[in-house]
N, C-alpha and C positions, 0 to 999 in steps of 0.2 A: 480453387474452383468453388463458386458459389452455387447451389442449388435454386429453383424455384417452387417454392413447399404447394405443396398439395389445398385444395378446396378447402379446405378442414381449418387446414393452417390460418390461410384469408381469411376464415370465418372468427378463427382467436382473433386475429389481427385488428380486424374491426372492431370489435369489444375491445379489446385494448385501446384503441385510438376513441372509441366513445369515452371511455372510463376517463383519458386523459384531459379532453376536451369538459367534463362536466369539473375533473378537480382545477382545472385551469381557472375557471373561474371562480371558484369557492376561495381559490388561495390569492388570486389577484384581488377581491374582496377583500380579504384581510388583510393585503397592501397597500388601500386607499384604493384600488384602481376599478373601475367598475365596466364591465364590459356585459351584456346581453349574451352571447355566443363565443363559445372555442374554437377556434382552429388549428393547425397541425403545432407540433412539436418547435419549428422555429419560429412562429410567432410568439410561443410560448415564454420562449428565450428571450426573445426583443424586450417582451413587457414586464419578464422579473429584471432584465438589466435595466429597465425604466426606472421600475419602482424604488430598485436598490440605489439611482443618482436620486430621485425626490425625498426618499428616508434617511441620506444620507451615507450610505455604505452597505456592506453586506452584515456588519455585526447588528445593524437596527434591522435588518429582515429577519436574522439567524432568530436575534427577540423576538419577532413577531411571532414566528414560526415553531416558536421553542423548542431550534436544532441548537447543537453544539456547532462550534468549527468545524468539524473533522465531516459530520453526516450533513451540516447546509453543501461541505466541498462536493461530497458523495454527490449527493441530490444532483446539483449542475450539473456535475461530469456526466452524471447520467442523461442526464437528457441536450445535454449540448454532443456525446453521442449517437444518440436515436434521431438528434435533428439534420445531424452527418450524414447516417444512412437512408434516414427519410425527408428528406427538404423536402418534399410538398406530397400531399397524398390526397388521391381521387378514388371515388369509392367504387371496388370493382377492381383498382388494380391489382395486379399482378405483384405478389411477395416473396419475400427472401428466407428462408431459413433463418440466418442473419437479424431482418430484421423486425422477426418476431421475437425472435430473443433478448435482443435492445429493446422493444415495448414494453414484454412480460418484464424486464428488470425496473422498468421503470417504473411498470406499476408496482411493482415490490417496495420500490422505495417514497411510493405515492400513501402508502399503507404504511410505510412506519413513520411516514409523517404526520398522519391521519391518529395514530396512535399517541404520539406527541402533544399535537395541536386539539384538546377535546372540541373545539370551535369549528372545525371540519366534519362536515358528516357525509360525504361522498359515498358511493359506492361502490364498491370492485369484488365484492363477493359473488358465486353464484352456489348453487344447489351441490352439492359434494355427496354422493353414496358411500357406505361404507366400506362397499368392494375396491372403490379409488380410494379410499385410506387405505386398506391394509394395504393395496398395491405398491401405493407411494412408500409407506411403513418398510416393505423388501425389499425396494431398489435403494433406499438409503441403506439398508443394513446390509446390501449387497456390495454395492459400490465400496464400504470400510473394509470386505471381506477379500474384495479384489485389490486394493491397494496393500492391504498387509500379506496378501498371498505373491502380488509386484515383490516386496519391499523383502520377505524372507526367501524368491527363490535369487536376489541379487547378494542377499548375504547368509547363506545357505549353513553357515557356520554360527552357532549362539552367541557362542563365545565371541569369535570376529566380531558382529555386530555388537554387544555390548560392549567391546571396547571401543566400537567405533561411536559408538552412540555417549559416551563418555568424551570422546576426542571434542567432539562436535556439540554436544550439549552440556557437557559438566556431569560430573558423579553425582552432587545432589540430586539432581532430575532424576537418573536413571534408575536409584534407587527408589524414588518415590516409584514411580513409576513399575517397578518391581514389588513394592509394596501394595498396591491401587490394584493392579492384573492379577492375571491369572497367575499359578505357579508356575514358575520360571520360563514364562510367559513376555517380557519386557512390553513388546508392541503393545498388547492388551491393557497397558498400563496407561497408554499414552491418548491424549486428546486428540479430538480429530483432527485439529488445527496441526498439531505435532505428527499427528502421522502422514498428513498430507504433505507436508512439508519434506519430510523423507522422498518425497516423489518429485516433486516440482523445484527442489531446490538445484542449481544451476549447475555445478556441478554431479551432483547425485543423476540429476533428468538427462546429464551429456553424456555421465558414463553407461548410465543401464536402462536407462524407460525411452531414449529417445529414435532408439529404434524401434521401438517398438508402437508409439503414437507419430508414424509418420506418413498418416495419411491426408491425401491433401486435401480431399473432399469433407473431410471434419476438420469441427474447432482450429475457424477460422473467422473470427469472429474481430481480433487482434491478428495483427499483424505475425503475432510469432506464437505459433502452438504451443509453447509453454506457459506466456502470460495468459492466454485464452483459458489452459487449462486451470492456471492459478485461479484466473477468475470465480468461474463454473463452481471449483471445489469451496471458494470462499464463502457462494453463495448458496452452499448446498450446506454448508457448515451452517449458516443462519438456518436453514428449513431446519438443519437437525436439533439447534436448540427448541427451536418448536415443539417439536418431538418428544425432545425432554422433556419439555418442560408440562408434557400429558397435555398440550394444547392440539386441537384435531388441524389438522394441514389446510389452508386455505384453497381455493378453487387455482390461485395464482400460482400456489408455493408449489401445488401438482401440474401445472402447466410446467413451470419452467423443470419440473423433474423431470416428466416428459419430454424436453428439448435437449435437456444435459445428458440424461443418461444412454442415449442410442451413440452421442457424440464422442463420450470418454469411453464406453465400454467397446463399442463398433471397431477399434483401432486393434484391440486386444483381443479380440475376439476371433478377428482376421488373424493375426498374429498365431494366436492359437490350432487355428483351422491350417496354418501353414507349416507348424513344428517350431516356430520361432517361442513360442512360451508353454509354461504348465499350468497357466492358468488360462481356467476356462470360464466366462464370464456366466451363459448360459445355464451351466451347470450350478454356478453359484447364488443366481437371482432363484432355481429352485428351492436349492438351500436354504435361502433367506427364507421361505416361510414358515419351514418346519421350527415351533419354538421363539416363533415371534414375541409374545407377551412376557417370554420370559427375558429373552434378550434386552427389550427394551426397561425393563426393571430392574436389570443387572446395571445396564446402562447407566440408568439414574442413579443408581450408589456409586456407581464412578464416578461421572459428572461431581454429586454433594461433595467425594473426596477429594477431588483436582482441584476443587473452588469456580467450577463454571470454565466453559469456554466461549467468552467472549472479547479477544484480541482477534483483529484480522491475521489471517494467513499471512506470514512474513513472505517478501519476495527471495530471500537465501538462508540458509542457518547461522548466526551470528553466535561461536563458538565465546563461550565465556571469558572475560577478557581477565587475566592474571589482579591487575590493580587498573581503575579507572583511572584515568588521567585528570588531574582538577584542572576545574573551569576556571575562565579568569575571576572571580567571585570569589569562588575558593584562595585563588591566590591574594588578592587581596586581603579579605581575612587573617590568612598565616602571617603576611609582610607586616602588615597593621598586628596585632600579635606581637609578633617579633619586635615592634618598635616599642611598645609600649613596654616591654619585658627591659627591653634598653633602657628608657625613661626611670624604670621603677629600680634596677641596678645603678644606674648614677644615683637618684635620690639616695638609696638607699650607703652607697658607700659616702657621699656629703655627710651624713647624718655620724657616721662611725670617725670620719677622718674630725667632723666641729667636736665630738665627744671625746676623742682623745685629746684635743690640742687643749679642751677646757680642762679637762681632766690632769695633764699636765705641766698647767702652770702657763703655757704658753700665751703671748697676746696676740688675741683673735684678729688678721687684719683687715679692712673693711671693705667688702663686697656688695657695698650699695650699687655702685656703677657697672653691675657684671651680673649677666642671667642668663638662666637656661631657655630655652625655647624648646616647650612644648611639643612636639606636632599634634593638632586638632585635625580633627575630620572636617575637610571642608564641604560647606552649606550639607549640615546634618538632615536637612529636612524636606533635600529634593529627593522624591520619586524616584528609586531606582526602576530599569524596564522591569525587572521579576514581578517586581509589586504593582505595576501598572497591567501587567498580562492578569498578573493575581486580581487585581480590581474589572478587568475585562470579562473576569471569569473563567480566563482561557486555560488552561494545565498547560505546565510548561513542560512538553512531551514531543517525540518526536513525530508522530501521529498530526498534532496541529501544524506543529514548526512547516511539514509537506503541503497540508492543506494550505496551508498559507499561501504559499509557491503557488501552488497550481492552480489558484485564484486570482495573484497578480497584488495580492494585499501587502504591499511597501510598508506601510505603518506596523502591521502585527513582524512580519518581518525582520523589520531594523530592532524591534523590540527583543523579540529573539539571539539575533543577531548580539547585540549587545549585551546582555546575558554570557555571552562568551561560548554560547551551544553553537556545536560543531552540523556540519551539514557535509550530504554527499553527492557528487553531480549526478548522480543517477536519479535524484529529486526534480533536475531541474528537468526531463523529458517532456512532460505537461505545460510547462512554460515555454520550450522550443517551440514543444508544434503551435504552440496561439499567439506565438512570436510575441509576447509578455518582455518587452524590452528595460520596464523600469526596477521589474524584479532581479534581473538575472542582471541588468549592471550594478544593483544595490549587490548581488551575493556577489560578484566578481570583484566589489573592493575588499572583500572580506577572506580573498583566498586562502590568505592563511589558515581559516578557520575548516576548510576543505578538507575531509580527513578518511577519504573513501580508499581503500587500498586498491592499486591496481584499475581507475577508473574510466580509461580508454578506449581498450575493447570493446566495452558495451556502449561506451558513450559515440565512437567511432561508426560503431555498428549501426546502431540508431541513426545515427546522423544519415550514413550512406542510401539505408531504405527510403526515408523519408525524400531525398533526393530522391533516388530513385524513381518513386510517386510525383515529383513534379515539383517538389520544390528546392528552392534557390540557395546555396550557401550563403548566410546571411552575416554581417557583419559582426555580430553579435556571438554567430556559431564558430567564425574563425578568432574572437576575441580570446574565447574558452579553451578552443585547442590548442593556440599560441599559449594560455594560463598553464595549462596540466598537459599538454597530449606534448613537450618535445622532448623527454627524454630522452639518451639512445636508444634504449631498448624499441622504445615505440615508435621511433620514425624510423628503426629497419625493418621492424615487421609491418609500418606499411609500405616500405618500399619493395618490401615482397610481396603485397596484396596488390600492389599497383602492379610491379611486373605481370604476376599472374596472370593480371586480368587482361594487359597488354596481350600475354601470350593467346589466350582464348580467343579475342578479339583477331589475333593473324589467322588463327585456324578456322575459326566461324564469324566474318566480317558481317553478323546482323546487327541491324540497329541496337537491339539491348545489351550485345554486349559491348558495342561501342560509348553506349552512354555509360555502362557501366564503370570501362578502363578511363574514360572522362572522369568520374565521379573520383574514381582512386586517385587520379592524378590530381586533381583541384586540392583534397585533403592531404596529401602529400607535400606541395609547393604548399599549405600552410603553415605545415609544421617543420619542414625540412629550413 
């Protein structure tokens, strides 16, 4: 259920969409493109995919703009977003909760472009009092009080939890982490990144938070309350570096706390007010102010010790893997290796077997017409892809390798790709919904390289809603589930998701759940 925000709200709104409309032109200026006037969000769009076929690509904008891969992907996604929720805007209309929040983010990311690019001088600041700093100051220190007070009444036990936080992140960590906090404290040790994660990771959020943010009037921003929530805390993780880093909070960075924090704590709060938890949000935002300056200073020694947090929010915990598996580079290497070790044992036994036979008198017989062969490395002096991503500038990480994807960039891609880096279809999401058909046939001849555990469910899931919402199983979408989705396991559990849904559909013949038991049944005859 969508809301329509308040007078107030409209009025951010508008400043949002002016701020957008004055940097639209500043940044189309520095793409060649010269226009008099802004208008809404998807003209916006039309004229950087302009600029980026006249420049040649996205890497000659990325230069322009002096983003990386990873923050030009951000950039787009964000405003090919808010152009989603906002295709055209008249002044005086009527706003969404929603999609003031899509604006505020995108001026957020209009300001660390602006910060990038010293060639931009836009503005999106306004007038800030100090009573909205320290305010914003307690809802962040509130917000870390309520997810570690979440996180310890689900693992109520010390002990438990550090073993489990071991299982799931490694003994190093925990230790540091035990070192960094309080005494015998673990949580207190950990970044904010890391302790959100404790909350929004897929497992952890099924067993014990997700009844508890299941309201449907919040954070719904995204499709599914856990990504929305992932978001929100991702971007509440940037405000806090600010923070850190004794920078005062911008007029934006308190809007959007403003937005986030009624939506995550409002869930728990309820919650709370119903006996369903012991944490009480209310109670704790008063806490946060008692002791403010000290906290944040304590803060910063943690921060100096962890080495900074600035990695995005992971979407699940990726428990430390025993031994990595080498890439095909790596094997290379070792084979090539291995031969040459071959090469230098025959030399080396020729040499012992000509030395005895001189040595014994014996006559040498003639080996003119008889030779070894070498193996040489053929054409030593093409370009491997590493070194050409290396000359791109690009890190060979898995941060670009996504961004990649969800831009539709085939060239950085295959370069990837050929590198022998592995990739998981839970990547390809961004590239479904904008139906990106030349990416996702490029990674579909590289299935091998697929290495996602168990990647069905969500990818099945996905699929379904989006259906759902109107669109079409596409030939592209059945290519992928025909690739990964026919194992047995997975074509009985959707033929128990189909039944099901059959079954609902006899007991309440409504339209929705008619499309729905449709929908099970198309993804079933694909993979059956």
């Amino acid at each position: 259920m969508t809301h329509t925000a308040p007078a107030s709200t409209g009025e951010q709104f508008e400043k949002c969409i002016a701020v957008i409309r004055e940097a639209s032109i500043e940044i189309l200026l520095l793409l060649n493109a010269h226009f008099d006037e802004g208008k809404d969000p998807r003209w916006f769009l039309e004229q950087l995919d302009i600029a980026r076929l006249s420049m040649g690509g996205w890497g000659a904008v990325a230069k322009r703009l002096k983003l990386n891969d990873a923050e030009l992907t951000q950039f787009t996604l964000q405003l090919r977003h808010l152009q989603q929720l906002v295709p055209h805007y008249e002044s005086g209309q009527s706003v969404t909760e929603n999609q003031l929040i899509a604006a505020l983010r995108f001026v957020a990311a209009l300001e660390n472009l602006r910060a990038k690019q010293p060639l931009l001088s836009y503005n999106t600041l306004t007038k800030v009092s100090d009573a909205q700093q320290k305010h914003g100051l307690e809802q962040l220190r509130a917000l870390e009080m309520m997810i570690t007070s979440l996180v310890t009444q689900a693992w109520s036990d010390p002990d438990r939890l550090r073993n489990h936080l071991k299982v799931q992140f490694g003994a190093d960590r925990v230790r540091r982490w035990l070192r960094v906090g309080d005494r015998n404290d673990v949580l207190s040790g950990m970044r904010f990144s890391e302790l959100a994660l404790m909350l929004i990771d897929k497992k952890e959020f099924s067993q014990h938070y997700a009844r508890i943010f299941n309201d449907s009037s919040v954070l719904t921003l995204f499709l599914e309350t856990r990504k929305t929530l992932q978001t929100f805390l991702d971007d509440i993780r940037q405000i806090r570096a600010a923070a850190i880093a004794n920078q005062p909070l911008t007029s934006n960075q308190l809007s959007l706390l403003a937005s986030y924090y009624p939506q995550i704590t409002g869930p728990v709060q309820r919650a709370w007010e119903e006996g369903r938890t012991k944490t009480n949000p209310a109670a704790l935002l008063k806490e946060a102010g008692t002791g403010l300056d000290a906290f944040w200073e304590q803060a910063r020694k943690k921060d100096r010790a962890a080495g900074g947090d600035a990695m995005p929010i992971r979407d699940n915990i990726e428990p430390p893997a025993k031994r990595a598996a080498r890439n095909r580079e790596e094997r290379e290497v070792m084979l090539s290796g291995a031969l040459w070790g071959a090469v230098g044992v025959m030399v080396l036994l020729m040499v012992i077997g000509a030395f005895w036979m001189f040595t014994s008198g014996l006559s040498v017989p003639n080996t003119r017409g008889s030779g070894i062969t070498v193996p040489i490395a053929e054409d030593r002096h093409r370009t491997s892809p590493k070194e050409e991503l290396s000359n791109m500038g690009i890190p060979r990480d898995e941060n670009n390798f996504r961004s990649a994807i969800d831009r539709n960039d085939t060239k950085v891609v295959s370069m990837f790709l050929r590198t022998g880096m592995n990739w998981k279809l839970s990547w390809t999401e961004q590239a479904m919904e904008s139906d990106y058909h030349e990416v996702l046939d490029m990674l579909l001849r590289y299935r091998l390289q697929m290495d996602e555990n168990r990647p069905c469910r969500r990818f099945i899931t996905t699929l379904s809603h989006e259906m759902l919402a109107g669109k079409k199983l596409t030939s592209t979408a059945k290519n992928y589930l025909r690739a990964f989705c026919t194992l047995d396991p997975v074509v009985e559990r959707q033929r128990y998701e189909m039944e099901q849904a059959q079954l609902r559909y006899n007991a309440d013949p409504s339209d929705e759940n008619r499309k729905l038991a449709d929908i099970q049944s198309a993804i079933y005859d694909v993979i059956d």
